[in-house]
Biopython code that builds the backbone (N, CA, C, O; Angstrom):
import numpy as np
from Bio.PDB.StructureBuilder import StructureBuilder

atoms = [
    (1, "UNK", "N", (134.417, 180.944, 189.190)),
    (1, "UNK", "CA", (134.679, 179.534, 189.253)),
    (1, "UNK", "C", (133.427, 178.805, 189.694)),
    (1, "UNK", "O", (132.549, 179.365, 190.350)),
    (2, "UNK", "N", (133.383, 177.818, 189.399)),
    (2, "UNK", "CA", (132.021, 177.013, 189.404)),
    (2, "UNK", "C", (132.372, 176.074, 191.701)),
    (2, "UNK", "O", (133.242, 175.620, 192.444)),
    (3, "UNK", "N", (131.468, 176.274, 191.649)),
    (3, "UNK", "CA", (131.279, 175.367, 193.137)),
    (3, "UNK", "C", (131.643, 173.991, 193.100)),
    (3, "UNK", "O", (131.764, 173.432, 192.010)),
    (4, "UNK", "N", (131.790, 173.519, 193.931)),
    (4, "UNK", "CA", (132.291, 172.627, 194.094)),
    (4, "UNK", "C", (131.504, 171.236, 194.253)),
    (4, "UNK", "O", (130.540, 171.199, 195.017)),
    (5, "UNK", "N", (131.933, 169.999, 193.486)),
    (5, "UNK", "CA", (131.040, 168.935, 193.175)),
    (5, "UNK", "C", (130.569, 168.287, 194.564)),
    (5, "UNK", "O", (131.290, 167.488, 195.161)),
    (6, "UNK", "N", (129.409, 168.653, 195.001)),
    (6, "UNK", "CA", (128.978, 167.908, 196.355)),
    (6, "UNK", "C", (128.908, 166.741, 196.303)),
    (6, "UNK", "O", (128.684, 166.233, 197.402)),
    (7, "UNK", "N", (129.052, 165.705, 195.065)),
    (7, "UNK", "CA", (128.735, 164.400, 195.099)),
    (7, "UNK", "C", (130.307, 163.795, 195.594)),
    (7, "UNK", "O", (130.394, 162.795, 196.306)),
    (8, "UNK", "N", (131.518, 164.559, 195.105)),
    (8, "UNK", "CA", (132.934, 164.163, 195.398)),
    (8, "UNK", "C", (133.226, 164.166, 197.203)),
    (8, "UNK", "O", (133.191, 165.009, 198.100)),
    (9, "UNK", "N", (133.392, 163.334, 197.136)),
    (9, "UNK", "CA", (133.888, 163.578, 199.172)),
    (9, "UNK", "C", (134.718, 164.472, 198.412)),
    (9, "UNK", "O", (135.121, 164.412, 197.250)),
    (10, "UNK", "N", (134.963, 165.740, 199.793)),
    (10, "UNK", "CA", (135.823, 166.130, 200.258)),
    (10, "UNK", "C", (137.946, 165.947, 199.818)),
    (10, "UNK", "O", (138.602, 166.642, 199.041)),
    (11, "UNK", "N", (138.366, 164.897, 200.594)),
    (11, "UNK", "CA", (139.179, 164.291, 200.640)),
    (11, "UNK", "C", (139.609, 163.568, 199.585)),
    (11, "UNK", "O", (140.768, 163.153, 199.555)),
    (12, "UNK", "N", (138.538, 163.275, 198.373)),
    (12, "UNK", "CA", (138.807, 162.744, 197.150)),
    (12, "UNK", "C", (139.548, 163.745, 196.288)),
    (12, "UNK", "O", (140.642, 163.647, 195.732)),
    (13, "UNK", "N", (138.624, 164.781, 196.324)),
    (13, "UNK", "CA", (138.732, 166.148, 195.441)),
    (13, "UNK", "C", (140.011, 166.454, 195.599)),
    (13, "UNK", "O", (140.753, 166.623, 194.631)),
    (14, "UNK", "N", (140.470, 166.576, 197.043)),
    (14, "UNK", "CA", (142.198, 167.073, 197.206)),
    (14, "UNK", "C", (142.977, 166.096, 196.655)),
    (14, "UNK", "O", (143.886, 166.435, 195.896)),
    (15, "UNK", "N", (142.715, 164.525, 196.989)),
    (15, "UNK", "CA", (143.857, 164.088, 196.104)),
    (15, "UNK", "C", (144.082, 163.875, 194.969)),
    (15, "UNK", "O", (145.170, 163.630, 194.450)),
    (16, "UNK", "N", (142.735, 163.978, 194.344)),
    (16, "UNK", "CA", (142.614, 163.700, 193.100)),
    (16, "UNK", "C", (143.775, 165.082, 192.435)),
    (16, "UNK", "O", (144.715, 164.875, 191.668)),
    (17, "UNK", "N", (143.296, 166.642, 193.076)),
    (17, "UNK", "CA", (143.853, 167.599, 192.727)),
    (17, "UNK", "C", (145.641, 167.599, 192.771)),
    (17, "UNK", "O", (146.519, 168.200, 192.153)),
    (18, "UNK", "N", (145.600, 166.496, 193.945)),
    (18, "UNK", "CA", (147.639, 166.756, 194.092)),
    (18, "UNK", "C", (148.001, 165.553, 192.978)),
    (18, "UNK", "O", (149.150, 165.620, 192.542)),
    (19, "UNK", "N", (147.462, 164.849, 192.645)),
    (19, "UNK", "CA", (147.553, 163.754, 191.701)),
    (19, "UNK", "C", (148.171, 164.638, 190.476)),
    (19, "UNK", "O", (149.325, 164.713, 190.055)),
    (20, "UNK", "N", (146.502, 165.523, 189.906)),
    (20, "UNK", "CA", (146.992, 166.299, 188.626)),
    (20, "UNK", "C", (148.061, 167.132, 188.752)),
    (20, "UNK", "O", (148.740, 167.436, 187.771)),
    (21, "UNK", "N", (148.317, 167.588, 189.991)),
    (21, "UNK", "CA", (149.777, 168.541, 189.804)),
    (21, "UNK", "C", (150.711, 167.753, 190.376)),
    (21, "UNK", "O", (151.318, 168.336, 191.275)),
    (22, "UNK", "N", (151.083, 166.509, 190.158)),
    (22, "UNK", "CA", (152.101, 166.148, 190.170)),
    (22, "UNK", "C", (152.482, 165.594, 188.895)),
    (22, "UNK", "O", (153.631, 165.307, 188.560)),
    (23, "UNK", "N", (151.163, 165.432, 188.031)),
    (23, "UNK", "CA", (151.509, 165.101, 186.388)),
    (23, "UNK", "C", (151.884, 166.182, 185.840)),
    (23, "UNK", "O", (152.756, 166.116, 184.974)),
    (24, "UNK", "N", (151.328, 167.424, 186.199)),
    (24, "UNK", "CA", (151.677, 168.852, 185.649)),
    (24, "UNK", "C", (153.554, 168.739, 185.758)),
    (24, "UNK", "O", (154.381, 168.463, 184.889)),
    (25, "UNK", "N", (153.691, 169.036, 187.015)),
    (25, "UNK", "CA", (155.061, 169.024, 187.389)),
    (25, "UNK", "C", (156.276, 167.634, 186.231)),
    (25, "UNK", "O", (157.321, 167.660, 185.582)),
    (26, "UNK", "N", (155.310, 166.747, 186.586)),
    (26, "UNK", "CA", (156.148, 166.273, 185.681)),
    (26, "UNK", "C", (156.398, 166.576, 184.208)),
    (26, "UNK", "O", (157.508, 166.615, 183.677)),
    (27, "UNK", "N", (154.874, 166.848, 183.441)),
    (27, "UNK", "CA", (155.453, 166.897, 182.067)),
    (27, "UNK", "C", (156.076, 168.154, 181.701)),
    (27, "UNK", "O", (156.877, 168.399, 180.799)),
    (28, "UNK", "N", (155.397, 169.124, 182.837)),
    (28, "UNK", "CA", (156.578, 170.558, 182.321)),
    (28, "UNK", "C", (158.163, 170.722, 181.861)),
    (28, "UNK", "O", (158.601, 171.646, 181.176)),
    (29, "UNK", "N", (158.739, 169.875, 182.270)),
    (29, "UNK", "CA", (160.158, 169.772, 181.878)),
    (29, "UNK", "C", (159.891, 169.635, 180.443)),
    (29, "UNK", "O", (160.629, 170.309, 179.723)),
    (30, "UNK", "N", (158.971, 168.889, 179.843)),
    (30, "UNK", "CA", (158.821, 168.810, 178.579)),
    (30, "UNK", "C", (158.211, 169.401, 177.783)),
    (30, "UNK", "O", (158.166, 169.081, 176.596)),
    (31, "UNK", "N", (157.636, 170.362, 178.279)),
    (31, "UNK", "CA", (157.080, 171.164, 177.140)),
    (31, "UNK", "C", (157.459, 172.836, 177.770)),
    (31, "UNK", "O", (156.850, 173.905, 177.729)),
    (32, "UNK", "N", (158.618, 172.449, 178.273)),
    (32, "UNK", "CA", (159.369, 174.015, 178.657)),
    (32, "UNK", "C", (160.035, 174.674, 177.602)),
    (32, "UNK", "O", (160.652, 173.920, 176.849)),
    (33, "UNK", "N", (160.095, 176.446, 177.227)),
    (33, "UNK", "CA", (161.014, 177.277, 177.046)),
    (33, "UNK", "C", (161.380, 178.390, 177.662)),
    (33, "UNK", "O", (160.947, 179.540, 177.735)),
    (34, "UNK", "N", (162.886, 177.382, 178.384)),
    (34, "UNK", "CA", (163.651, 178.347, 179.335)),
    (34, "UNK", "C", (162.477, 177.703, 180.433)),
    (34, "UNK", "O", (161.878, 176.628, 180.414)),
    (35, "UNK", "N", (162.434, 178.789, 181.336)),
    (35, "UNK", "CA", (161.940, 178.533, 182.700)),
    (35, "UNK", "C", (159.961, 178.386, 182.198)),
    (35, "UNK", "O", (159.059, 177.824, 182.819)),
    (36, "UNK", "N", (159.919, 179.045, 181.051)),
    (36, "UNK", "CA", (158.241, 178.670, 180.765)),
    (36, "UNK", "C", (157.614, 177.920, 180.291)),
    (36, "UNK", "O", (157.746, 177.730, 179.082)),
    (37, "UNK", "N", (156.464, 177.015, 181.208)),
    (37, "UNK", "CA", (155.966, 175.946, 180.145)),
    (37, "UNK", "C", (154.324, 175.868, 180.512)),
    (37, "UNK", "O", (153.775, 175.798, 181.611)),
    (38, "UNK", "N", (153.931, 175.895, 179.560)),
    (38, "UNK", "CA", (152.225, 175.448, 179.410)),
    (38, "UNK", "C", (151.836, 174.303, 179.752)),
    (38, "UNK", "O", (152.783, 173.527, 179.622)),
    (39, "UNK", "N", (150.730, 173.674, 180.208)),
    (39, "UNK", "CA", (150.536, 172.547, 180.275)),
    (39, "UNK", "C", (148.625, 173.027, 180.477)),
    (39, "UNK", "O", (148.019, 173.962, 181.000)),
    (40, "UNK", "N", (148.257, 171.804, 179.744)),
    (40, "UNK", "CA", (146.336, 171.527, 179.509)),
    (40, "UNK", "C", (146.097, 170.788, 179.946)),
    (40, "UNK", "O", (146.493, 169.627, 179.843)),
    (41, "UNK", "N", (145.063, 171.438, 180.833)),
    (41, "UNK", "CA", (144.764, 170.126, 181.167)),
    (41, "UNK", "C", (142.954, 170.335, 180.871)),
    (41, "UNK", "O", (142.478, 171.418, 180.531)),
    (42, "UNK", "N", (141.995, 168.877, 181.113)),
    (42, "UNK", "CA", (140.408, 169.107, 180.468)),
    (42, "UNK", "C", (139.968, 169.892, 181.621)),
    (42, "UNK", "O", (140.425, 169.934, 182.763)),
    (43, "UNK", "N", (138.985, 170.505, 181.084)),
    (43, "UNK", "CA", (137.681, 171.719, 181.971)),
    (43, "UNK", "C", (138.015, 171.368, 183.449)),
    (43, "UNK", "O", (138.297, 172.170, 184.340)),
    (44, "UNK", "N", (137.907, 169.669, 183.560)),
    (44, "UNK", "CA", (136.811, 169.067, 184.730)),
    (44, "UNK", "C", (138.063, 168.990, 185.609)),
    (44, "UNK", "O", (138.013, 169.365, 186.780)),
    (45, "UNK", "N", (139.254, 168.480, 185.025)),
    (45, "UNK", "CA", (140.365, 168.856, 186.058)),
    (45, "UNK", "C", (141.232, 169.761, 186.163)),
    (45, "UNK", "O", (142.127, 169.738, 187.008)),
    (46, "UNK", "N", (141.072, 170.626, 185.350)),
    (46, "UNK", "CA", (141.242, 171.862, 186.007)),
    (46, "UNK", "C", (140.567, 172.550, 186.763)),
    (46, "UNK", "O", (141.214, 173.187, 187.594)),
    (47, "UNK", "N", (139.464, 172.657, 186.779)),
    (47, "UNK", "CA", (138.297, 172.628, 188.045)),
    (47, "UNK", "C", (138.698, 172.136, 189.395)),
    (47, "UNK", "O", (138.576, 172.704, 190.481)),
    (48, "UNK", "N", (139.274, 170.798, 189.072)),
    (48, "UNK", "CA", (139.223, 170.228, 190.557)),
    (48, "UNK", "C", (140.614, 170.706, 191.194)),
    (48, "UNK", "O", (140.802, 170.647, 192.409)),
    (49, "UNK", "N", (141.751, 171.273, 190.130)),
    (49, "UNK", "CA", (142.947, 171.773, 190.815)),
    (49, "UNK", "C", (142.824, 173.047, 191.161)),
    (49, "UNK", "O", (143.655, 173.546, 191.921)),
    (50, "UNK", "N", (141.455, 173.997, 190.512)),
    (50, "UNK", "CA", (141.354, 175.154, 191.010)),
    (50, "UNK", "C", (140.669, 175.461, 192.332)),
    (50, "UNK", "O", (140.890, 176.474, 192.996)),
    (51, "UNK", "N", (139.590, 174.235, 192.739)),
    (51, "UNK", "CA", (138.899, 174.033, 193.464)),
    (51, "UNK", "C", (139.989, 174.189, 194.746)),
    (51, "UNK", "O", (140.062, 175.157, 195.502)),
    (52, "UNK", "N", (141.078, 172.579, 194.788)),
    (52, "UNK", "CA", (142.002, 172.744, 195.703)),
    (52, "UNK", "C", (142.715, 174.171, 196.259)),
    (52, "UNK", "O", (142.720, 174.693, 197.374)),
    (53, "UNK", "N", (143.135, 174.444, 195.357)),
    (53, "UNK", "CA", (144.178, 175.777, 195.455)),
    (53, "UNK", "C", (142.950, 177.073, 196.516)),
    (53, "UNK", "O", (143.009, 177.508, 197.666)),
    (54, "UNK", "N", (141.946, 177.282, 195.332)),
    (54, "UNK", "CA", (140.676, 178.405, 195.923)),
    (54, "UNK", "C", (139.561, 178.530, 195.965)),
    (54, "UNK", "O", (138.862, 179.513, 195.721)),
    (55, "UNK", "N", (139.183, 177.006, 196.447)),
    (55, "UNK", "CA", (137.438, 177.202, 197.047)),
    (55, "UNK", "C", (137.816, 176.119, 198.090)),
    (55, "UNK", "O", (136.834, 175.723, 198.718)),
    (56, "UNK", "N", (138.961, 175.555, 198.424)),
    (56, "UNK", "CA", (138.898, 174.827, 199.810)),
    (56, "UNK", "C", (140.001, 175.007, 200.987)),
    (56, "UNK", "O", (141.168, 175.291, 200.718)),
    (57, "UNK", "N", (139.677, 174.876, 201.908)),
    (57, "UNK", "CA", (140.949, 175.907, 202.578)),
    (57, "UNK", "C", (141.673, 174.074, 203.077)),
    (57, "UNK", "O", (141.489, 173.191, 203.915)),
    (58, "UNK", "N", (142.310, 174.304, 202.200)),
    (58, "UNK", "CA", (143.901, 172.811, 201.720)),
    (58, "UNK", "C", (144.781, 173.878, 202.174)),
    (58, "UNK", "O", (144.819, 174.969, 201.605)),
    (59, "UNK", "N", (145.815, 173.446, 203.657)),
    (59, "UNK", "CA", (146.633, 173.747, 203.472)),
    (59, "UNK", "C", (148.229, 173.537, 202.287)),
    (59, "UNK", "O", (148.320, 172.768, 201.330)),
    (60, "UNK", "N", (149.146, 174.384, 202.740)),
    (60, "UNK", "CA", (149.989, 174.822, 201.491)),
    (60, "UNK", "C", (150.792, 173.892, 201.427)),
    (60, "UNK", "O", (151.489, 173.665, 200.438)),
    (61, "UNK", "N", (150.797, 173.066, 202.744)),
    (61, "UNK", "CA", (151.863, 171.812, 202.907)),
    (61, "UNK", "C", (151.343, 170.516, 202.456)),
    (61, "UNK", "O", (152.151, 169.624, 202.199)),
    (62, "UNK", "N", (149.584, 170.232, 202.283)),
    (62, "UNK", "CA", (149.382, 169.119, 201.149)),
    (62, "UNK", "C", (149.647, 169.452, 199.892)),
    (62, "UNK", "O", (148.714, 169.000, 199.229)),
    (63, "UNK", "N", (150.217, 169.860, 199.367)),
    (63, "UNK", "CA", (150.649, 170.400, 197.403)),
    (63, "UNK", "C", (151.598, 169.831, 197.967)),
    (63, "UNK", "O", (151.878, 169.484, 199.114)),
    (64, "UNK", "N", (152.238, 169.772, 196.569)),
    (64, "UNK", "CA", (153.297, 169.166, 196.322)),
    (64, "UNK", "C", (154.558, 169.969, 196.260)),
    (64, "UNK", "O", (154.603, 171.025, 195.629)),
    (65, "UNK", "N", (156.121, 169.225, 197.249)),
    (65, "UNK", "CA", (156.485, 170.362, 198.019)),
    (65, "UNK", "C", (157.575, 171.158, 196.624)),
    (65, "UNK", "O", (158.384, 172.068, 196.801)),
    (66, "UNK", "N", (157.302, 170.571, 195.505)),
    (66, "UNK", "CA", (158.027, 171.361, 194.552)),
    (66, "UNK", "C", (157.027, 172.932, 193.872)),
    (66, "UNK", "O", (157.260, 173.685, 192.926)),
    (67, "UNK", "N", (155.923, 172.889, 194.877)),
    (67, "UNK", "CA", (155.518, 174.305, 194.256)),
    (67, "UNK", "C", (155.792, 175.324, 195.324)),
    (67, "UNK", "O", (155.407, 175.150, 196.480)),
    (68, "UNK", "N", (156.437, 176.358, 194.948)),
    (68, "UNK", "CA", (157.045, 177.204, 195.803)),
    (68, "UNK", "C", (155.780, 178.427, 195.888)),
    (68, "UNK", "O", (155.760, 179.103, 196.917)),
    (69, "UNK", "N", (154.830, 178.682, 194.912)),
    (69, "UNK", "CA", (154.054, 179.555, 194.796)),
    (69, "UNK", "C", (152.877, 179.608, 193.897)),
    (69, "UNK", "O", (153.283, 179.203, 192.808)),
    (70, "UNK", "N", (151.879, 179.845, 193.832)),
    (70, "UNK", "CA", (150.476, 179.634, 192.799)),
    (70, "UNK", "C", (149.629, 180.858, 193.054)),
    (70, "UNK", "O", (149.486, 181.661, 193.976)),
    (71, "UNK", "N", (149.031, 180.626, 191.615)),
    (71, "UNK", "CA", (147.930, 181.558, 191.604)),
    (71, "UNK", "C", (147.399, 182.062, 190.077)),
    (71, "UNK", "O", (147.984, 182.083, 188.994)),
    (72, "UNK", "N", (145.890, 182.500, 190.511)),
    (72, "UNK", "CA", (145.449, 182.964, 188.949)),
    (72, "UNK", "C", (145.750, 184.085, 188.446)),
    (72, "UNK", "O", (146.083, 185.066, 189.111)),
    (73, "UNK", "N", (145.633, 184.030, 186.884)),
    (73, "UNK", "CA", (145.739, 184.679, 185.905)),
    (73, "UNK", "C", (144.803, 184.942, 184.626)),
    (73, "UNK", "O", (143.909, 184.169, 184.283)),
    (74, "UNK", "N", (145.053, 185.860, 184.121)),
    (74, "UNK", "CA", (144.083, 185.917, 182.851)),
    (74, "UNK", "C", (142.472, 185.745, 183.154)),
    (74, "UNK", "O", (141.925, 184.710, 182.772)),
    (75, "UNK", "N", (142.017, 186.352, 183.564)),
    (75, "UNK", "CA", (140.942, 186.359, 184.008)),
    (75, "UNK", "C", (140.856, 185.164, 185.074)),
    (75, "UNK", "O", (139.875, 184.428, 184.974)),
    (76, "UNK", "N", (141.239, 185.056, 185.489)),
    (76, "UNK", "CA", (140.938, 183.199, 186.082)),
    (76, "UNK", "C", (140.895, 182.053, 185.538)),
    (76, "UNK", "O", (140.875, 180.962, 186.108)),
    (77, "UNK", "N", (140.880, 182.264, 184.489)),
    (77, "UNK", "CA", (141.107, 181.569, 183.425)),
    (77, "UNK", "C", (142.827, 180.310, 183.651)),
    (77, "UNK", "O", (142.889, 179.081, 183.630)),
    (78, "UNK", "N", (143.839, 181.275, 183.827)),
    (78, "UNK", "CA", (144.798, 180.024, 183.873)),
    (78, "UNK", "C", (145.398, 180.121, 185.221)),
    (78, "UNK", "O", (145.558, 181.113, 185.932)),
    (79, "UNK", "N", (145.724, 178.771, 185.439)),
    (79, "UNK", "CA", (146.635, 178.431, 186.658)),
    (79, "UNK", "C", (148.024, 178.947, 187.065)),
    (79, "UNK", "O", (148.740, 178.432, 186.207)),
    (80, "UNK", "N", (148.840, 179.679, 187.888)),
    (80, "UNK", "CA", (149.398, 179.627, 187.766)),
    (80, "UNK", "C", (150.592, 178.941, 188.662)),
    (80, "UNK", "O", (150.471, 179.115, 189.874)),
    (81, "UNK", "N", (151.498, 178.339, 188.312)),
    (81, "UNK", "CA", (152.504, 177.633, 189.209)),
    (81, "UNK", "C", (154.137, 178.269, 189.337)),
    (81, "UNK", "O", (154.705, 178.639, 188.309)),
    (82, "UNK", "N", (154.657, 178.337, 190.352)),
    (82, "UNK", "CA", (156.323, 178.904, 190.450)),
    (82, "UNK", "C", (156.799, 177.939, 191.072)),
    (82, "UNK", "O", (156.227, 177.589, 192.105)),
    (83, "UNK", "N", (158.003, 177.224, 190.611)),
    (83, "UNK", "CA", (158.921, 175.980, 191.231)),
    (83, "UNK", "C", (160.511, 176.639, 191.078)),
    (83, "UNK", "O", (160.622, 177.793, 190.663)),
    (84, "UNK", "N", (161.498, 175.987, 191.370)),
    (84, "UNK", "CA", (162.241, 176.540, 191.597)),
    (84, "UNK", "C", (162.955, 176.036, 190.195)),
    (84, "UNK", "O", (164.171, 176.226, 190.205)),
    (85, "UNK", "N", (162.409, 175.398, 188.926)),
    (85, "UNK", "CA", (163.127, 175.594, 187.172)),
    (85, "UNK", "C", (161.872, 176.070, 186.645)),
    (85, "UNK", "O", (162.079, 176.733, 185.629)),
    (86, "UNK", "N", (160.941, 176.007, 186.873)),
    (86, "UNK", "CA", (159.783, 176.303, 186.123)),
    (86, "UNK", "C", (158.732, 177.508, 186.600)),
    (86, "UNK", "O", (158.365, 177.540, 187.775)),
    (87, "UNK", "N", (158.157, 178.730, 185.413)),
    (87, "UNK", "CA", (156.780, 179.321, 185.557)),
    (87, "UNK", "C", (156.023, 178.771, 184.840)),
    (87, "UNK", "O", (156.089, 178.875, 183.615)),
    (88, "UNK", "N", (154.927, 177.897, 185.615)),
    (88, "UNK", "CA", (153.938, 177.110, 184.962)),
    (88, "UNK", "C", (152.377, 177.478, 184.920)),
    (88, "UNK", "O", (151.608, 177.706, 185.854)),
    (89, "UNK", "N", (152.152, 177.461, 183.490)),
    (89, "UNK", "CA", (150.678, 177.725, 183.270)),
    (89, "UNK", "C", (149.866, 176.550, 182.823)),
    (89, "UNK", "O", (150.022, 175.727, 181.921)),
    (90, "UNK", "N", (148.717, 176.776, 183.971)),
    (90, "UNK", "CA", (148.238, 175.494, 183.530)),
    (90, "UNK", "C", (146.424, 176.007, 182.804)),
    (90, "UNK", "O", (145.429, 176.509, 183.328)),
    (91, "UNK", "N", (146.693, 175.630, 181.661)),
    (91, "UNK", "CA", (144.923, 175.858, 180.262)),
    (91, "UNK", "C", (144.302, 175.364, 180.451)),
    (91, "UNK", "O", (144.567, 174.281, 180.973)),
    (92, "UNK", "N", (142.888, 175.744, 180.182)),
    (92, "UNK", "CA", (142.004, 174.280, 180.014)),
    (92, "UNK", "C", (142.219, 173.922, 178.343)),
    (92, "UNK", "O", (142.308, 174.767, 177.452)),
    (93, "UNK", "N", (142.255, 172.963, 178.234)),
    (93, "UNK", "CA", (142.471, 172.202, 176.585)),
    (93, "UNK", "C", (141.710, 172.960, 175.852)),
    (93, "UNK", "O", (140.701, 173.108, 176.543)),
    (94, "UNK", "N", (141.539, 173.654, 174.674)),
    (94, "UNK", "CA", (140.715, 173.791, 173.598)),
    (94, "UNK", "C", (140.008, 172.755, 173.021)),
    (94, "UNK", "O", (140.559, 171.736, 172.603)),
    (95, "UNK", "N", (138.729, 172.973, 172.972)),
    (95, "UNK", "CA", (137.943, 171.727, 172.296)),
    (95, "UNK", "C", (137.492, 172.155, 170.774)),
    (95, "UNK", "O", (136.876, 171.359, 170.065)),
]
sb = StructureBuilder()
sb.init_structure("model")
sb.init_model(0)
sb.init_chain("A")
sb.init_seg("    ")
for serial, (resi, resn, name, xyz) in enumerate(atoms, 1):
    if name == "N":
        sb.init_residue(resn, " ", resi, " ")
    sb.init_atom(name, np.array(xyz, "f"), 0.0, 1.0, " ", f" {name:<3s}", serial, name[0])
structure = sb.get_structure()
């Protein structure tokens, strides 16, 4: 995983990161089958939600309290999320 943007405060980076997983959370209902759903998001923010999760020590109680569990996959490559309707993977978009 790439380091982390020194030009971003701190404190930006995390909310910016609970921001994107609360859009995650939301559109998963919609692009679910059964309990599984994908969701893409670009390079740069997925970066900054991977950043949150494992290059900054964010506790587990700033996320958002519908994620019950996270973590990578596929080489590191995808995100992963557990809620209590959804296993969520989160891509970086194909360009």
């Amino acid at each position: 995983m790439a380091n982390i943007d020194s030009d971003i405060p701190e404190n930006k980076h995390v909310k910016q990161a609970i921001n994107h997983l609360e859009k995650v959370l939301d559109y998963a209902p919609m692009v679910a089958e059964g309990r599984n759903a994908t969701v893409h998001l670009t390079p740069q923010d997925w970066q900054v939600v991977a950043d949150a999760f494992f290059n900054m020590d964010v506790p587990d109680e700033a996320f958002p309290d519908a994620i019950e569990d996270y973590g990578l996959t596929n080489e590191n490559e995808t995100i992963t999320l557990t809620t209590d309707d959804y296993d969520i993977e989160i891509e970086v978009v194909a360009t």
